[in-house]
TORKE-613785 format. One record per atom (N, C-alpha, C): residue in one letter; x, y, z; atom name; residue number from 1. Coordinates in steps of 0.001 Angstrom, whole numbers. Layout:
// residues N
(pt "A", (X, Y, Z), "CA", NUM)
...
//
This chain:
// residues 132
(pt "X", (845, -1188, 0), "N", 1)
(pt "X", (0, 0, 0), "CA", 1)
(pt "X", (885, 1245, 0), "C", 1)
(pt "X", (138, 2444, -920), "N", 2)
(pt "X", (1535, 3653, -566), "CA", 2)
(pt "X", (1412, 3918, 607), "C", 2)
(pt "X", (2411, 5269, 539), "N", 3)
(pt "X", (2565, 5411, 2222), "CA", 3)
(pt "X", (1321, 6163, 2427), "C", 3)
(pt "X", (1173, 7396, 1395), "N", 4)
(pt "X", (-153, 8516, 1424), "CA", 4)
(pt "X", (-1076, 7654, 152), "C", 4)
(pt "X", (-2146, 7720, 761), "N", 5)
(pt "X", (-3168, 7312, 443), "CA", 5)
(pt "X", (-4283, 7742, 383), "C", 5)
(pt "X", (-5290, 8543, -179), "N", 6)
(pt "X", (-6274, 9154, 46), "CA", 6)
(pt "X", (-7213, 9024, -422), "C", 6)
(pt "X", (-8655, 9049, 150), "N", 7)
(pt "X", (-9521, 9131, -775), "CA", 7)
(pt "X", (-10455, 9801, -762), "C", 7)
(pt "X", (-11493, 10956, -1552), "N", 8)
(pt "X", (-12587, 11833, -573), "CA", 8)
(pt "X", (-13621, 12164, -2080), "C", 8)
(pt "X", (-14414, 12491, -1326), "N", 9)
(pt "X", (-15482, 12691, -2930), "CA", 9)
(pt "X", (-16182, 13889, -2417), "C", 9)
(pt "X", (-16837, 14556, -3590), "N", 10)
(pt "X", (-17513, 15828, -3047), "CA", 10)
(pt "X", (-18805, 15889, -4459), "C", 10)
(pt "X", (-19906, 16000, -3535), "N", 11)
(pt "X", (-21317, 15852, -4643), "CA", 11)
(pt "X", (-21640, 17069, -5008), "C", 11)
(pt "X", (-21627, 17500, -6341), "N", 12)
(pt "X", (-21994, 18631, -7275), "CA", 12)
(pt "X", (-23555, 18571, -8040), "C", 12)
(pt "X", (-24181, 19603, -7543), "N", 13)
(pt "X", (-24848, 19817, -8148), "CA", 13)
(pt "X", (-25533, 20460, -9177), "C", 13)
(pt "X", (-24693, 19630, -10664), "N", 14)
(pt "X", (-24639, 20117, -11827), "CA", 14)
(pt "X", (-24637, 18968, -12726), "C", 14)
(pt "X", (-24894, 19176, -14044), "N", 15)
(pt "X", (-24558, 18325, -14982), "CA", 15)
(pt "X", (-23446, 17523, -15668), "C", 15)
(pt "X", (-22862, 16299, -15653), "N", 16)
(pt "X", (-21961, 15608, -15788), "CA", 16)
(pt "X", (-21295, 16151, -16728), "C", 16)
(pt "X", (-22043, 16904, -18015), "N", 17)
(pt "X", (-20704, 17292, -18621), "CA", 17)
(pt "X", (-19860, 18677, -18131), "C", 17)
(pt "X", (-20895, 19280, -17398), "N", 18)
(pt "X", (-20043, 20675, -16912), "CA", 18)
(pt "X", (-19119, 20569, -16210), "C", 18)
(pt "X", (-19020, 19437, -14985), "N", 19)
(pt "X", (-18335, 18926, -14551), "CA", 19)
(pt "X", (-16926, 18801, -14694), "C", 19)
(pt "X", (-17604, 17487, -15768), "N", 20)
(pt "X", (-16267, 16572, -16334), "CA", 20)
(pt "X", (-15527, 18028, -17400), "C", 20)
(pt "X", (-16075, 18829, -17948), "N", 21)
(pt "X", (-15227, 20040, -18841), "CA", 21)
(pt "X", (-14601, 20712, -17749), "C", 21)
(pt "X", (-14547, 20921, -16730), "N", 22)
(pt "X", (-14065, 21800, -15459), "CA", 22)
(pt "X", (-12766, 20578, -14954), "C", 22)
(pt "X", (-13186, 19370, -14728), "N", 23)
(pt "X", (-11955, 18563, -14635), "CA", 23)
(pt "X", (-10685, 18386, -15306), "C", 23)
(pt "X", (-11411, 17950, -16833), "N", 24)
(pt "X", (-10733, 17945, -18096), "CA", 24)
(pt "X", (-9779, 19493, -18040), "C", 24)
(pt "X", (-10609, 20581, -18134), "N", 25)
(pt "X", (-9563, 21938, -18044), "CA", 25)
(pt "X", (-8013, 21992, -17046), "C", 25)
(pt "X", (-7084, 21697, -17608), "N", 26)
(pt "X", (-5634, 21672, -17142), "CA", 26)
(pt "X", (-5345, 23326, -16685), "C", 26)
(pt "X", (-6132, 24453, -16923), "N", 27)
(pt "X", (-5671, 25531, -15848), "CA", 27)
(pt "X", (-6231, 25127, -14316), "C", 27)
(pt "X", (-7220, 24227, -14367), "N", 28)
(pt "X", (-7629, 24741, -12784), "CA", 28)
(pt "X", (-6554, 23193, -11829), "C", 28)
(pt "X", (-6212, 22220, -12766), "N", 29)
(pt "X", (-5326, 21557, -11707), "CA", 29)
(pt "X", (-4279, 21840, -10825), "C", 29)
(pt "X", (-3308, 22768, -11334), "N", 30)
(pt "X", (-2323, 24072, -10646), "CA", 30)
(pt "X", (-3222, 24740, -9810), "C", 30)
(pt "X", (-4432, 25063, -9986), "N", 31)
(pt "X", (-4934, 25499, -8958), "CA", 31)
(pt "X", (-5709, 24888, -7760), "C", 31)
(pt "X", (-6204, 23111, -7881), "N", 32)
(pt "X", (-6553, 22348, -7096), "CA", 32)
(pt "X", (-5557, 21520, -6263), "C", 32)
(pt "X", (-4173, 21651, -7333), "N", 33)
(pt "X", (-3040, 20201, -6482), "CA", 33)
(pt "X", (-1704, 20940, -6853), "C", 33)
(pt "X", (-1703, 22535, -6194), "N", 34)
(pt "X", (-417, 23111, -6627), "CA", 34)
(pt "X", (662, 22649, -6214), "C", 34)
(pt "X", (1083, 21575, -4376), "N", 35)
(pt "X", (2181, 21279, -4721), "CA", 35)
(pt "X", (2282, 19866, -5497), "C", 35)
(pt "X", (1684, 19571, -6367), "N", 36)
(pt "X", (1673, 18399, -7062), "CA", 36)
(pt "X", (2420, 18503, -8253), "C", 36)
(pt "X", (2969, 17877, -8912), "N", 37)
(pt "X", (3934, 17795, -10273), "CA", 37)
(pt "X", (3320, 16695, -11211), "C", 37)
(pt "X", (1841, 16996, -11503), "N", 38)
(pt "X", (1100, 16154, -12482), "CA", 38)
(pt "X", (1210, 16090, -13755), "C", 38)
(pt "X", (1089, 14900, -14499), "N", 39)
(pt "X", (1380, 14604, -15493), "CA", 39)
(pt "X", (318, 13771, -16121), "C", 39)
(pt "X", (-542, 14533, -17220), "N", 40)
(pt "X", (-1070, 13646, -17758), "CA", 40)
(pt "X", (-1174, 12256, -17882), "C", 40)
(pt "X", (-2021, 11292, -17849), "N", 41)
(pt "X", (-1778, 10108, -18068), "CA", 41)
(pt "X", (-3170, 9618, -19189), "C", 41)
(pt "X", (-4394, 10083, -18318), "N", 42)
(pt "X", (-5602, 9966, -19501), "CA", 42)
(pt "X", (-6871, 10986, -19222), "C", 42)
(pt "X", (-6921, 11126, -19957), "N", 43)
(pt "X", (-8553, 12194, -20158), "CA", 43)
(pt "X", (-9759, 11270, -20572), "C", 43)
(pt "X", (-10516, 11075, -19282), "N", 44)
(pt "X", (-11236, 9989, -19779), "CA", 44)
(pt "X", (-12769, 10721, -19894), "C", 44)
(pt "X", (-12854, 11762, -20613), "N", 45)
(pt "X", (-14171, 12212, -20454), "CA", 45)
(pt "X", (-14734, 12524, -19345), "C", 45)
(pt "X", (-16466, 11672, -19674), "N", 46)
(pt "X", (-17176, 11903, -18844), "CA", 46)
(pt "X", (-16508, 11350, -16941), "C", 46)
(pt "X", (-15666, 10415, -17538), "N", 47)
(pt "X", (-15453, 9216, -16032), "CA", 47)
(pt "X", (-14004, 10067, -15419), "C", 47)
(pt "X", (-13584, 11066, -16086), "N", 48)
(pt "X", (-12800, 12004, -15213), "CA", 48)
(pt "X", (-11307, 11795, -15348), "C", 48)
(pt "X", (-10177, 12142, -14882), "N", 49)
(pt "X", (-9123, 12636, -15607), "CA", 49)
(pt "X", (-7340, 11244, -14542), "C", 49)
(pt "X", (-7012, 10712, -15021), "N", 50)
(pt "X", (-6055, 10289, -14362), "CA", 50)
(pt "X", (-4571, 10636, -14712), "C", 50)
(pt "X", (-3362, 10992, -13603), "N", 51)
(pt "X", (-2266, 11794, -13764), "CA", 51)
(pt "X", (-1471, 10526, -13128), "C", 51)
(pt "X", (-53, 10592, -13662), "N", 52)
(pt "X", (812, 10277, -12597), "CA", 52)
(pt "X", (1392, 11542, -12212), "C", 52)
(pt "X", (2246, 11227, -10794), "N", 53)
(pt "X", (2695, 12369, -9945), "CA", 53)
(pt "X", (4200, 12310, -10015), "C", 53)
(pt "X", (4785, 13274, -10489), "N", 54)
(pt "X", (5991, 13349, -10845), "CA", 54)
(pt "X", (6432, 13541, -9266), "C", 54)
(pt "X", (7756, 13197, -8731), "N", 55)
(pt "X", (8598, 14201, -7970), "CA", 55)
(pt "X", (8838, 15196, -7836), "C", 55)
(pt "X", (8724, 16300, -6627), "N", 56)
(pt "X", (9072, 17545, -6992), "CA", 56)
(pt "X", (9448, 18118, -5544), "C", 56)
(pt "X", (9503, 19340, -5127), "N", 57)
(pt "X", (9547, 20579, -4173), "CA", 57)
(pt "X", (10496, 19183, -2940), "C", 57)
(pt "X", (9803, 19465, -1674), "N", 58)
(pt "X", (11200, 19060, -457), "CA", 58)
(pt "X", (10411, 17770, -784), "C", 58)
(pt "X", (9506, 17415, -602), "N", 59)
(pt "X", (8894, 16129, -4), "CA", 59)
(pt "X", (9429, 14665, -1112), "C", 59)
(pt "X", (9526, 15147, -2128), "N", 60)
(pt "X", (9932, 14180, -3317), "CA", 60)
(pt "X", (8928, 13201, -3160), "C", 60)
(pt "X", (7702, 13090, -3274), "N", 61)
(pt "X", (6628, 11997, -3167), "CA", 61)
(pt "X", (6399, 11952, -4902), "C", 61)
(pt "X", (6186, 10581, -5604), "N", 62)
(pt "X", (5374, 10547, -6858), "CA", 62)
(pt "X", (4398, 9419, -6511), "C", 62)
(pt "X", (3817, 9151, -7545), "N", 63)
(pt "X", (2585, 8183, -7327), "CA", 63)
(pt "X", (1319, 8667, -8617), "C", 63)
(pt "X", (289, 8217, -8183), "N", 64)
(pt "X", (-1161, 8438, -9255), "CA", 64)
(pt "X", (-1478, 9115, -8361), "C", 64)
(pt "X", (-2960, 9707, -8783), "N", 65)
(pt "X", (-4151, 10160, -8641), "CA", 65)
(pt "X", (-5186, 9974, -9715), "C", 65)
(pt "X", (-6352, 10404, -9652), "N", 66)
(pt "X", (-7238, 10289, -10349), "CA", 66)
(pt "X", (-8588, 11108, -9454), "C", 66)
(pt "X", (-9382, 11933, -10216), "N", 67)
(pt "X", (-10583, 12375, -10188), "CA", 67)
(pt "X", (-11427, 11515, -10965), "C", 67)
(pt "X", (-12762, 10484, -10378), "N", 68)
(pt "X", (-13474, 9795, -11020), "CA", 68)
(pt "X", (-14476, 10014, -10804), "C", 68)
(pt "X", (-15798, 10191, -12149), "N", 69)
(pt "X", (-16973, 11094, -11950), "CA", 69)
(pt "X", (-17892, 10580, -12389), "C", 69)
(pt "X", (-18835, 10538, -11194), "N", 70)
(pt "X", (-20216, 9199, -11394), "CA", 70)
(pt "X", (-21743, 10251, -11074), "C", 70)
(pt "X", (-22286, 9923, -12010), "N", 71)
(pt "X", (-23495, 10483, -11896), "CA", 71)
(pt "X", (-24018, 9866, -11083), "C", 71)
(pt "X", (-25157, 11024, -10190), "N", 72)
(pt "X", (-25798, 10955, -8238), "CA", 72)
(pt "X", (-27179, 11514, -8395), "C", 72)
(pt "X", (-28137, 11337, -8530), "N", 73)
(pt "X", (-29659, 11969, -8902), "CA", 73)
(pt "X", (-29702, 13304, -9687), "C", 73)
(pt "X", (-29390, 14509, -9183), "N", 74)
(pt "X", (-29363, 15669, -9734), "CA", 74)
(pt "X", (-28023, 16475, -9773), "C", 74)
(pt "X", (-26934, 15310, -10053), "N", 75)
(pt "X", (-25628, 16108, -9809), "CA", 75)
(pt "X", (-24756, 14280, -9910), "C", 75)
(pt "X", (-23370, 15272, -9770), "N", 76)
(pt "X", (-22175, 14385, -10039), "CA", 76)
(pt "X", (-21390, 14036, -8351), "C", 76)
(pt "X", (-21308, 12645, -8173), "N", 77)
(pt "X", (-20173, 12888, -7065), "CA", 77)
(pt "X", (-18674, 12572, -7724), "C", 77)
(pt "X", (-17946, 13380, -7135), "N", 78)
(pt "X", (-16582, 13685, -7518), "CA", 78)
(pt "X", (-15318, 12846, -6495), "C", 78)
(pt "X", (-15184, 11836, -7384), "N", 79)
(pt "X", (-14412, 11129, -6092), "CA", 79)
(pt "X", (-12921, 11987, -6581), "C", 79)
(pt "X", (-12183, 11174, -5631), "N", 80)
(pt "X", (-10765, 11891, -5704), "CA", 80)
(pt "X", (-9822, 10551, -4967), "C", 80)
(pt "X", (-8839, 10182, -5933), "N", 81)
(pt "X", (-7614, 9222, -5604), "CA", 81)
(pt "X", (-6317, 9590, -5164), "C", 81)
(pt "X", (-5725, 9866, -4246), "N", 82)
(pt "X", (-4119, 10015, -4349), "CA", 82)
(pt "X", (-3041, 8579, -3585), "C", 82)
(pt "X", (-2159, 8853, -4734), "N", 83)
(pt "X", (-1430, 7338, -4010), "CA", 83)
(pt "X", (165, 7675, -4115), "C", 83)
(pt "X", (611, 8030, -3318), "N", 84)
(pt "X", (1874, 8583, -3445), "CA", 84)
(pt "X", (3197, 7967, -2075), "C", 84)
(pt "X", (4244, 7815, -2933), "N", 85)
(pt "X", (5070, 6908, -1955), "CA", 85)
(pt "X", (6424, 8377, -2162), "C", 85)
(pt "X", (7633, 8134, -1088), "N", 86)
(pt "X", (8746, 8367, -1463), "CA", 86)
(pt "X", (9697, 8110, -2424), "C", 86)
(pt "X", (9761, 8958, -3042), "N", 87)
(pt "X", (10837, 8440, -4630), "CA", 87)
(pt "X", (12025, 8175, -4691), "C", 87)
(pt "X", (12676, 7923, -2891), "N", 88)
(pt "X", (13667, 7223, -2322), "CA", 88)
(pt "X", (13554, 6242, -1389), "C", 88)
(pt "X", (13992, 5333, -1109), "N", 89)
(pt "X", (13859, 4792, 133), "CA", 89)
(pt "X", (13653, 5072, 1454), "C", 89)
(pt "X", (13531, 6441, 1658), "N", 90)
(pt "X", (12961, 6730, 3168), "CA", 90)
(pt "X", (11675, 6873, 3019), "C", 90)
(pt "X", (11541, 6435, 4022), "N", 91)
(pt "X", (9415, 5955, 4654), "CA", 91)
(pt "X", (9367, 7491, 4997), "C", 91)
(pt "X", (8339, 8322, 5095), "N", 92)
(pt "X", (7800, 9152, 5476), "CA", 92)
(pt "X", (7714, 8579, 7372), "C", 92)
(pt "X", (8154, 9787, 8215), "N", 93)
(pt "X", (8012, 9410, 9354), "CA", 93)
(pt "X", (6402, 9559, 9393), "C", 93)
(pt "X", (5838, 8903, 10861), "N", 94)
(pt "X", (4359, 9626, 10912), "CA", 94)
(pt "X", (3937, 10898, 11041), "C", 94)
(pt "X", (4463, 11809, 11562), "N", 95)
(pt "X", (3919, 13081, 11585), "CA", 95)
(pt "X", (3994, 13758, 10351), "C", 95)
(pt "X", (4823, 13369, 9590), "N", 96)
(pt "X", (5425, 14326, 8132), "CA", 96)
(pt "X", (4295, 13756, 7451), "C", 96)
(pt "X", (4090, 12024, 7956), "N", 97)
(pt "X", (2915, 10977, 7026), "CA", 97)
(pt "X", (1830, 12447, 6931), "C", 97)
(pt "X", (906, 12504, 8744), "N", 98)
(pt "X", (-141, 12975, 8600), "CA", 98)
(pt "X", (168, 14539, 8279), "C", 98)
(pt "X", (766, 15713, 8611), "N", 99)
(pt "X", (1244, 16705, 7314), "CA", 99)
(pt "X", (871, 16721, 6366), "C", 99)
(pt "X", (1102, 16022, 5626), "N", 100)
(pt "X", (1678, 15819, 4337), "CA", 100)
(pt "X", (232, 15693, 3577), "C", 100)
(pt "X", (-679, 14582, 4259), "N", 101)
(pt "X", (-2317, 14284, 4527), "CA", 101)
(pt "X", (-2921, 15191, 4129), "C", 101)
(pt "X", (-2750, 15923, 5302), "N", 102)
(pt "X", (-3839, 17372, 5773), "CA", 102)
(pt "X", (-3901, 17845, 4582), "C", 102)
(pt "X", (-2446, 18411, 4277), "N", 103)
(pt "X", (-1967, 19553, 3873), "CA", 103)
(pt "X", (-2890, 19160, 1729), "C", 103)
(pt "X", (-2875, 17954, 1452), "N", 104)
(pt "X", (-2846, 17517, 741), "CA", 104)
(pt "X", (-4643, 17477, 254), "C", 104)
(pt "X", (-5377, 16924, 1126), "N", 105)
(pt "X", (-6596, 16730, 1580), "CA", 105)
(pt "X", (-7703, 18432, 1721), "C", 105)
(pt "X", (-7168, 19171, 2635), "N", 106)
(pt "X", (-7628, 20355, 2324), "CA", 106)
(pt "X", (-7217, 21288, 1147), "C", 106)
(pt "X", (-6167, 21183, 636), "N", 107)
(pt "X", (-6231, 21785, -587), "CA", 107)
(pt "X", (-6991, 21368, -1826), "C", 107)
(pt "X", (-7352, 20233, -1674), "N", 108)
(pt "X", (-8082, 19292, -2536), "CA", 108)
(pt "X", (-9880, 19944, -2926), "C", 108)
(pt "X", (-10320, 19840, -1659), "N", 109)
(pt "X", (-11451, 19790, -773), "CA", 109)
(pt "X", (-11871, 21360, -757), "C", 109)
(pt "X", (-10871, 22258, -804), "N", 110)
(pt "X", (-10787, 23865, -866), "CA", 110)
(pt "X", (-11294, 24123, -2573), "C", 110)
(pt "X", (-10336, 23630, -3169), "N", 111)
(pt "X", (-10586, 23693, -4492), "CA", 111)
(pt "X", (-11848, 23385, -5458), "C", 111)
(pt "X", (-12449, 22311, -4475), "N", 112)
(pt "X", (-13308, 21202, -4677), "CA", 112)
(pt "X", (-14456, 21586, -4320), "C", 112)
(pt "X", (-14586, 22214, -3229), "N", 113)
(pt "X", (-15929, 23450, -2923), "CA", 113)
(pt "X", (-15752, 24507, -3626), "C", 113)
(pt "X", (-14524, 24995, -4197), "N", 114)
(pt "X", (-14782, 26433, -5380), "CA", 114)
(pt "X", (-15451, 25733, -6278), "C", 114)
(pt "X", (-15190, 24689, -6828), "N", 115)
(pt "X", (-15647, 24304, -8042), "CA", 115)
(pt "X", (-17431, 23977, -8050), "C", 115)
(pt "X", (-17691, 23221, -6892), "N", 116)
(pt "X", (-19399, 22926, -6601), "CA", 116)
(pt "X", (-19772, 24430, -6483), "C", 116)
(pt "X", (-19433, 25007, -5506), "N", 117)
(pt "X", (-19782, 27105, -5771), "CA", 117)
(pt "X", (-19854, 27263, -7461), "C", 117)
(pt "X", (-19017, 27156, -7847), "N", 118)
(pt "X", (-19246, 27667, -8797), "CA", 118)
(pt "X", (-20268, 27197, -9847), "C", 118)
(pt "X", (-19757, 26144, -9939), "N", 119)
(pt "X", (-21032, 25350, -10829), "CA", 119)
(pt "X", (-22440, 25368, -10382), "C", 119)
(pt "X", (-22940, 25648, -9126), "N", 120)
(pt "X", (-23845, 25496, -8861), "CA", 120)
(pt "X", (-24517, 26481, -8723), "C", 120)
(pt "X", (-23549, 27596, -8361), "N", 121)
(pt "X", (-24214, 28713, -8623), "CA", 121)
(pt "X", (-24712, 29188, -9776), "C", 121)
(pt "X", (-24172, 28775, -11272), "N", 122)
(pt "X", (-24046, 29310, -12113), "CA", 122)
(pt "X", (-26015, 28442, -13073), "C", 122)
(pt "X", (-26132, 27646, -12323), "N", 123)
(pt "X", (-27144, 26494, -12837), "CA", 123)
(pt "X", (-28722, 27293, -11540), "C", 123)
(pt "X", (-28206, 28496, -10948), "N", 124)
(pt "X", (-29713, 29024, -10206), "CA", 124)
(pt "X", (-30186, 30341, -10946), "C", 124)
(pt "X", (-31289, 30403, -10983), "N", 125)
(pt "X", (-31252, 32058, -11973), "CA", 125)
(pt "X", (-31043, 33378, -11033), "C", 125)
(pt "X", (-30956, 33968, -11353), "N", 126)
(pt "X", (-30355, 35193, -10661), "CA", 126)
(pt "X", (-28848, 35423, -10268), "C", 126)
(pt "X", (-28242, 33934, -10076), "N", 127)
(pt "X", (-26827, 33560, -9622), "CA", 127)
(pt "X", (-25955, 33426, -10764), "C", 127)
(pt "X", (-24337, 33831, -11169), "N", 128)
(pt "X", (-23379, 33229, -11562), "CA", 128)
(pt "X", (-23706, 33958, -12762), "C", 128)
(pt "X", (-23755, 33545, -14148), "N", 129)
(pt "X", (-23213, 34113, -15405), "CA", 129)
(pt "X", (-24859, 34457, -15705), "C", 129)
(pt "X", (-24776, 35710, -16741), "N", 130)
(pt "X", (-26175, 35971, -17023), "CA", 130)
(pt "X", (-26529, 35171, -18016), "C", 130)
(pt "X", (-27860, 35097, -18482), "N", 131)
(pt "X", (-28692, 33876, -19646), "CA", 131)
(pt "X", (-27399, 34430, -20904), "C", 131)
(pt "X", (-27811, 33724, -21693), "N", 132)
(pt "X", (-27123, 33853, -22928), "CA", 132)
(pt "X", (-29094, 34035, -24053), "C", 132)
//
């Protein structure tokens, strides 16, 4: 099992493709997993986007992730994968483990409520972009 492991989902209430086009968009990942060093791996449409995780900044962690996106009655839940080990042989002690977690998890989750805000706002009338 990696060392960081995560998993968390967040239910949107919007339409699967608005969604999945907001996932698919490569400006907002720098802005959901900035210390992350992602790398394409597949754009899977509607079912959501999978990266491997390069090495990078102090921590040197790589591994996958993946955002996977399943339609929920009137909206999408948005799961979220991270699997990331040391790209040397040292184990992450535990405290750096849970750090590393947090730090990883709320930026996720931060990003992840801009995005349901936004989308959801934008799908009430009076709210978000005017009619076209």
């Amino acid at each position: 099992m990696s060392q960081i492991h995560l998993a968390d989902e967040t239910w949107i209430r919007a339409p699967l493709p608005r969604v999945a086009d907001a996932v698919a968009d490569g400006l907002n990942w720098a802005r959901w997993f900035p210390a992350l060093n992602l790398c394409l791996h597949q754009l899977r449409g509607p079912l959501g986007v999978r990266w491997w995780v390069a090495p990078s900044g102090r921590r040197r962690l790589a591994g996958s992730m993946e955002i996977w996106l399943e339609p929920s009655l009137d909206g999408v839940v948005l799961h979220y994968f991270l699997r990331l080990d040391p790209d040397d042989a040292r184990a992450l002690r535990p405290p750096e483990r849970r750090r590393a977690e947090r730090a990883y998890v709320t930026t996720a989750k931060r990003g992840f409520f801009a995005l349901k805000d936004e989308l959801e706002s934008a799908g009430q009338p009076g709210r978000g972009s005017a009619p076209r």
